[in-house]
TILO-461082 format. One record per residue: residue number from 1; x, y, z of N, C-alpha, C, O in turn; residue in three letters. Coordinates in Angstrom, 2 decimals, padded with zeros to 5 digits. Layout:
<atoms>
+-----+---------+---------+---------+---------+---------+---------+---------+---------+---------+---------+---------+---------+------+
! pos !      nx !      ny !      nz !     cax !     cay !     caz !      cx !      cy !      cz !      ox !      oy !      oz ! code !
+-----+---------+---------+---------+---------+---------+---------+---------+---------+---------+---------+---------+---------+------+
! NUM !       X !       Y !       Z !       X !       Y !       Z !       X !       Y !       Z !       X !       Y !       Z !  Ala !
...
+-----+---------+---------+---------+---------+---------+---------+---------+---------+---------+---------+---------+---------+------+
</atoms>
This chain:
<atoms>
+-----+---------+---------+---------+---------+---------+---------+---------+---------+---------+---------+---------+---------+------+
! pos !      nx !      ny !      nz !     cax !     cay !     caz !      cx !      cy !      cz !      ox !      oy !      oz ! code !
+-----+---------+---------+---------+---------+---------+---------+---------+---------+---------+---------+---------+---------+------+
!   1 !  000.84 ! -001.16 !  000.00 !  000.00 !  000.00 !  000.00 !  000.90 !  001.24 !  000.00 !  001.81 !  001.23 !  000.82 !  Unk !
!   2 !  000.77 !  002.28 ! -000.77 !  001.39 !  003.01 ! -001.04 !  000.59 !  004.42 ! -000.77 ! -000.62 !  004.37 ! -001.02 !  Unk !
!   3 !  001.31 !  006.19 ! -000.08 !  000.79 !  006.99 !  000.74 !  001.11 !  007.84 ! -000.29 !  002.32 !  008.00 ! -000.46 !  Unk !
!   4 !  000.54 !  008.29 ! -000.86 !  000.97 !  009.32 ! -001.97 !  001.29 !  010.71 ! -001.32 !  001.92 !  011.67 ! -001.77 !  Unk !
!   5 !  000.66 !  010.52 ! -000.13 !  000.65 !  012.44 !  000.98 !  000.31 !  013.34 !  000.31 !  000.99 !  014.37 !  000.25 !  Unk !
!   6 ! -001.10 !  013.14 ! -000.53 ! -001.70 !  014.20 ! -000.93 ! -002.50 !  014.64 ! -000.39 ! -003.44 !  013.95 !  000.02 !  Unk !
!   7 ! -002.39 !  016.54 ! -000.07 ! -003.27 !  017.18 !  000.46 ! -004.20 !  017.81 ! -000.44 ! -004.15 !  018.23 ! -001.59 !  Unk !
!   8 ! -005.08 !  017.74 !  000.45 ! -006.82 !  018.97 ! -000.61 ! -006.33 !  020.14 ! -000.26 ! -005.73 !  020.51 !  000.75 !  Unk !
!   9 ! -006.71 !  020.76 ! -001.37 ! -006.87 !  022.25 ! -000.92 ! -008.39 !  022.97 ! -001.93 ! -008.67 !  022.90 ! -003.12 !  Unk !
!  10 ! -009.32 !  023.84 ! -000.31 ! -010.42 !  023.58 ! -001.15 ! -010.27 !  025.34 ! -001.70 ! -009.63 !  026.21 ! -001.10 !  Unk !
!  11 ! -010.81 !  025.46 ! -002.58 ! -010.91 !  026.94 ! -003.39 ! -012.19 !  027.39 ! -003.09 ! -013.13 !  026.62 ! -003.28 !  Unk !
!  12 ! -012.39 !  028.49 ! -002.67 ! -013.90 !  028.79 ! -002.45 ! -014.15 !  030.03 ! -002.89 ! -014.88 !  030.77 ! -002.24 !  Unk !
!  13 ! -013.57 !  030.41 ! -004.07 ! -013.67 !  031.78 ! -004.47 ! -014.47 !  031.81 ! -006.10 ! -014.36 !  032.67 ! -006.98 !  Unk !
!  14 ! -015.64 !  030.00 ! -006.13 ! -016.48 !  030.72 ! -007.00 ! -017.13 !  031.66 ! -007.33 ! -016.88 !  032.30 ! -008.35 !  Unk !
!  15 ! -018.17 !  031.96 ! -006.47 ! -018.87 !  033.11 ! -006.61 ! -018.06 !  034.58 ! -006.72 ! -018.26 !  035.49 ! -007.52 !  Unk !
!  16 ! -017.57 !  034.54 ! -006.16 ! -016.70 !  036.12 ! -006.42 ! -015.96 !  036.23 ! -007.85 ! -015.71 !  037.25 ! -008.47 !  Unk !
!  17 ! -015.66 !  034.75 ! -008.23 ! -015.09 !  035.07 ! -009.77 ! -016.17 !  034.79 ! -010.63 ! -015.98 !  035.42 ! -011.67 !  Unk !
!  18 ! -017.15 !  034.16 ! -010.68 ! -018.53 !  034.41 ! -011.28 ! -019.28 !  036.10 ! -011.35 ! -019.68 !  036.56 ! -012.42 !  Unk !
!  19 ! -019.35 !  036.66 ! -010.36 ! -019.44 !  038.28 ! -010.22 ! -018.37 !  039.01 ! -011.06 ! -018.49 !  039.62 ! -012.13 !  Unk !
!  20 ! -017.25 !  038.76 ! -010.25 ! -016.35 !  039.69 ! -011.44 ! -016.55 !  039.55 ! -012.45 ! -016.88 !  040.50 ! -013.16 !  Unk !
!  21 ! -016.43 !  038.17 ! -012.95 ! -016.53 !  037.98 ! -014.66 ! -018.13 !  038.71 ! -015.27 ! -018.21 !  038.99 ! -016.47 !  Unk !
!  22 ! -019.11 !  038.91 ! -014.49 ! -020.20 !  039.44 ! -014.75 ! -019.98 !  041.12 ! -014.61 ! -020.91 !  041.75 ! -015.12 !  Unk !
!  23 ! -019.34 !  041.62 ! -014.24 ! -019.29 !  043.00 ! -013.97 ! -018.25 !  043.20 ! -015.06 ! -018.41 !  044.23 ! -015.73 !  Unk !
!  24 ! -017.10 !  042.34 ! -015.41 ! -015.94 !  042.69 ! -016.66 ! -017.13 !  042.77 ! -017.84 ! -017.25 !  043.85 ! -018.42 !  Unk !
!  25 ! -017.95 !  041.70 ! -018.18 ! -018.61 !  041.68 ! -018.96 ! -019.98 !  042.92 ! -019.37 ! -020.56 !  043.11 ! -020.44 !  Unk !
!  26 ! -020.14 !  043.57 ! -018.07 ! -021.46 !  044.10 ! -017.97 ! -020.46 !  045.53 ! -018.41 ! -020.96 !  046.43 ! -019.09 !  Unk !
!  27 ! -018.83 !  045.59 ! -017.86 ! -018.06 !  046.94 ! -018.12 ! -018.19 !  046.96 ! -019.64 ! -018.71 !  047.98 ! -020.11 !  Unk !
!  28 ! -017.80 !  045.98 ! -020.53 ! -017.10 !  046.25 ! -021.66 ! -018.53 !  046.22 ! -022.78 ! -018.54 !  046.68 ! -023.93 !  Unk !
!  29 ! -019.34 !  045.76 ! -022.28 ! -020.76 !  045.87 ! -022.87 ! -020.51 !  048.11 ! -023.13 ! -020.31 !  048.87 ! -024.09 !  Unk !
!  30 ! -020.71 !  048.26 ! -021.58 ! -020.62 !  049.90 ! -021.56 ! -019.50 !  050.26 ! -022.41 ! -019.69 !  051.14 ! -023.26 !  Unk !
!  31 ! -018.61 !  049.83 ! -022.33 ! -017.76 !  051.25 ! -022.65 ! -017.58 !  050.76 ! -024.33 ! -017.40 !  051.64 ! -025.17 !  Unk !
!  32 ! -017.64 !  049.53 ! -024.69 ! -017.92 !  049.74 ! -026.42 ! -019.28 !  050.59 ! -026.61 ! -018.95 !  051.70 ! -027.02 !  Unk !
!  33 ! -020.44 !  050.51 ! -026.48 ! -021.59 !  050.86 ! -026.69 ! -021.56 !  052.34 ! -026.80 ! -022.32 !  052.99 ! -027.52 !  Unk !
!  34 ! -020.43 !  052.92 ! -025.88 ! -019.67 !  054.31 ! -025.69 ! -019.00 !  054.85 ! -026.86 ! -019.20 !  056.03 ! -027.13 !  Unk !
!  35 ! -017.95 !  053.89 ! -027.85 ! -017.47 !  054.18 ! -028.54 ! -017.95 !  054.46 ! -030.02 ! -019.11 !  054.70 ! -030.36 !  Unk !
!  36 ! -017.03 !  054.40 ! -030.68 ! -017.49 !  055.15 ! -032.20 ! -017.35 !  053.76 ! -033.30 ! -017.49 !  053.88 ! -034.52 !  Unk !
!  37 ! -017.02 !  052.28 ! -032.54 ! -017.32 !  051.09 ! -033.22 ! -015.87 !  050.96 ! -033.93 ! -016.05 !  049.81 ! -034.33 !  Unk !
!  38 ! -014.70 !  051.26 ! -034.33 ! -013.68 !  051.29 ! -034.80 ! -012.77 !  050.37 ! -034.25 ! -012.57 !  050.29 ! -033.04 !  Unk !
!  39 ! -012.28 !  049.79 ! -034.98 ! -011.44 !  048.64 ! -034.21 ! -010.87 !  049.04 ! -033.19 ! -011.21 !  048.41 ! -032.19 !  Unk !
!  40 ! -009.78 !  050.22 ! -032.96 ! -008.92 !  050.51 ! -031.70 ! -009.94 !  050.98 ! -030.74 ! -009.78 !  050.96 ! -029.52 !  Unk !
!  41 ! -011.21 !  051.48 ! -031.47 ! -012.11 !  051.77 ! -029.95 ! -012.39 !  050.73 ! -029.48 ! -012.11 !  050.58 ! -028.29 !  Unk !
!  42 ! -012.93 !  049.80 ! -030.07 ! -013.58 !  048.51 ! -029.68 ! -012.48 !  048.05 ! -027.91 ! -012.81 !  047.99 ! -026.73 !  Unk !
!  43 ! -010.85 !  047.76 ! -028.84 ! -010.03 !  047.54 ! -028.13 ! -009.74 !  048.01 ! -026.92 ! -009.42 !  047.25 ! -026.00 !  Unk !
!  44 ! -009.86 !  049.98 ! -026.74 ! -009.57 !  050.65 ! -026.02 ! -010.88 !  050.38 ! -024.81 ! -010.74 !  050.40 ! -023.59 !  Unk !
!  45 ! -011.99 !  050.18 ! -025.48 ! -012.99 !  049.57 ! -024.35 ! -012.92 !  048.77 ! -023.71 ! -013.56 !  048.67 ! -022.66 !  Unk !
!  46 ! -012.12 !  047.94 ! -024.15 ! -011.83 !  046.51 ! -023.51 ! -011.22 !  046.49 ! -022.48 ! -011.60 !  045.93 ! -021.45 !  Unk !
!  47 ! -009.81 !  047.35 ! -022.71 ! -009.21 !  047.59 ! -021.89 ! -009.67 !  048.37 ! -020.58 ! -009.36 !  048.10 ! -019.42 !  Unk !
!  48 ! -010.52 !  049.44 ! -021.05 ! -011.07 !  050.08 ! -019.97 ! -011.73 !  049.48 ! -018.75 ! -011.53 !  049.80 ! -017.58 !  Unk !
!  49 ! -012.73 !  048.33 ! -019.32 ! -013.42 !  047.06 ! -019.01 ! -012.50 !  046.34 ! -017.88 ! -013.03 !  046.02 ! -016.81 !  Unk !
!  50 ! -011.34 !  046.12 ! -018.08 ! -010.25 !  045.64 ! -017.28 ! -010.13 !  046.41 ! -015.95 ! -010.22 !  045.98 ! -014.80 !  Unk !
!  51 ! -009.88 !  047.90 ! -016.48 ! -009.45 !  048.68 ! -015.29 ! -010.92 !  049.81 ! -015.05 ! -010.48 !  050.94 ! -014.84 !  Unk !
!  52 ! -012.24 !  049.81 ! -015.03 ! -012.91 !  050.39 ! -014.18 ! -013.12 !  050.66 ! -012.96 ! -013.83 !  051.58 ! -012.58 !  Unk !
!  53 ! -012.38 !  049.70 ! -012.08 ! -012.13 !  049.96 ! -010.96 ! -011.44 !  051.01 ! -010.38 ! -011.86 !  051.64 ! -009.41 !  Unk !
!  54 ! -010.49 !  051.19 ! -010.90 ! -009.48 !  052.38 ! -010.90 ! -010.32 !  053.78 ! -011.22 ! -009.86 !  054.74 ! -010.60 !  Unk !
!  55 ! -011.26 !  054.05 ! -011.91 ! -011.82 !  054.83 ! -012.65 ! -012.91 !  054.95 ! -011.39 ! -013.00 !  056.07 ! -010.88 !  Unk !
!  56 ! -013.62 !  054.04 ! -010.93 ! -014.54 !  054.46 ! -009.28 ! -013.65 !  054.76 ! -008.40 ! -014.11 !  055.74 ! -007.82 !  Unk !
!  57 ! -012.80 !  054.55 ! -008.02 ! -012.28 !  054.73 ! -007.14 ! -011.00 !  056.19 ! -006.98 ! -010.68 !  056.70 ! -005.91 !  Unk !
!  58 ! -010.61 !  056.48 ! -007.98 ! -010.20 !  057.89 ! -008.30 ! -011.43 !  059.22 ! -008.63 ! -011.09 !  060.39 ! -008.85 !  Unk !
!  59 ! -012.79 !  058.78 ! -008.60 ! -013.44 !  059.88 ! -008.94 ! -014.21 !  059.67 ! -006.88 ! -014.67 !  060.40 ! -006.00 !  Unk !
!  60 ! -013.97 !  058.54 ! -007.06 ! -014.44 !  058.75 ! -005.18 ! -013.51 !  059.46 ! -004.44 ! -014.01 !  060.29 ! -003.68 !  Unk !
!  61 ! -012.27 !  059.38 ! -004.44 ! -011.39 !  059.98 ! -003.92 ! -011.63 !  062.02 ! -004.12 ! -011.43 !  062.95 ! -003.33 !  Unk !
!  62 ! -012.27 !  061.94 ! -005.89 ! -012.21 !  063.35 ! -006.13 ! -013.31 !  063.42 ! -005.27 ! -013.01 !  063.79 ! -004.14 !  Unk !
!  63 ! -014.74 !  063.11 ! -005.52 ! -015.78 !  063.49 ! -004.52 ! -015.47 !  063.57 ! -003.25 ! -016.56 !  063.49 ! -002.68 !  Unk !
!  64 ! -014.70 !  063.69 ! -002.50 ! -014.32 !  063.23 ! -000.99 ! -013.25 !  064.64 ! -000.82 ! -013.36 !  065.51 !  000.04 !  Unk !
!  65 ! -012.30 !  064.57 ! -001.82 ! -011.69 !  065.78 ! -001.60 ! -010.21 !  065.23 ! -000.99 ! -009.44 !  066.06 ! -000.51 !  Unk !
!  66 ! -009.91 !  064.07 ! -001.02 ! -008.70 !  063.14 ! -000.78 ! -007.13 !  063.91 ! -001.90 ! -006.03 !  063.35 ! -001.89 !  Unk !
+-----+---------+---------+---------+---------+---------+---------+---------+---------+---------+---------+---------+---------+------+
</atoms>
């Protein structure tokens, strides 16, 4: 009989990557729909899509006066 000493390790961060991936998706919906349809816009939305976070959180900072 042989002990291979394998451990579990459990991941429990479905739901939170199910959300994100719904909010990346729900971003880049917006910010193409924003653009002028052109390939580099298309792209540049995408990207934006990536980093909206940054974009709430620097205009919260402006509202606040930080």
């Amino acid at each position: 009989m042989t002990d291979r000493g394998s451990a579990g390790t459990i991941v429990r961060d479905g739901p939170w990557g199910f959300f994100f991936l719904l909010a990346y998706v729900g971003a880049a919906i917006y910010f193409i729909s924003i653009s002028d349809g052109s390939f580099w816009a298309v792209v540049l939305g995408l990207l934006q899509a990536i980093v909206w976070p940054v974009y709430v959180v620097y205009h919260l900072l402006v509202v606040l006066g930080a």
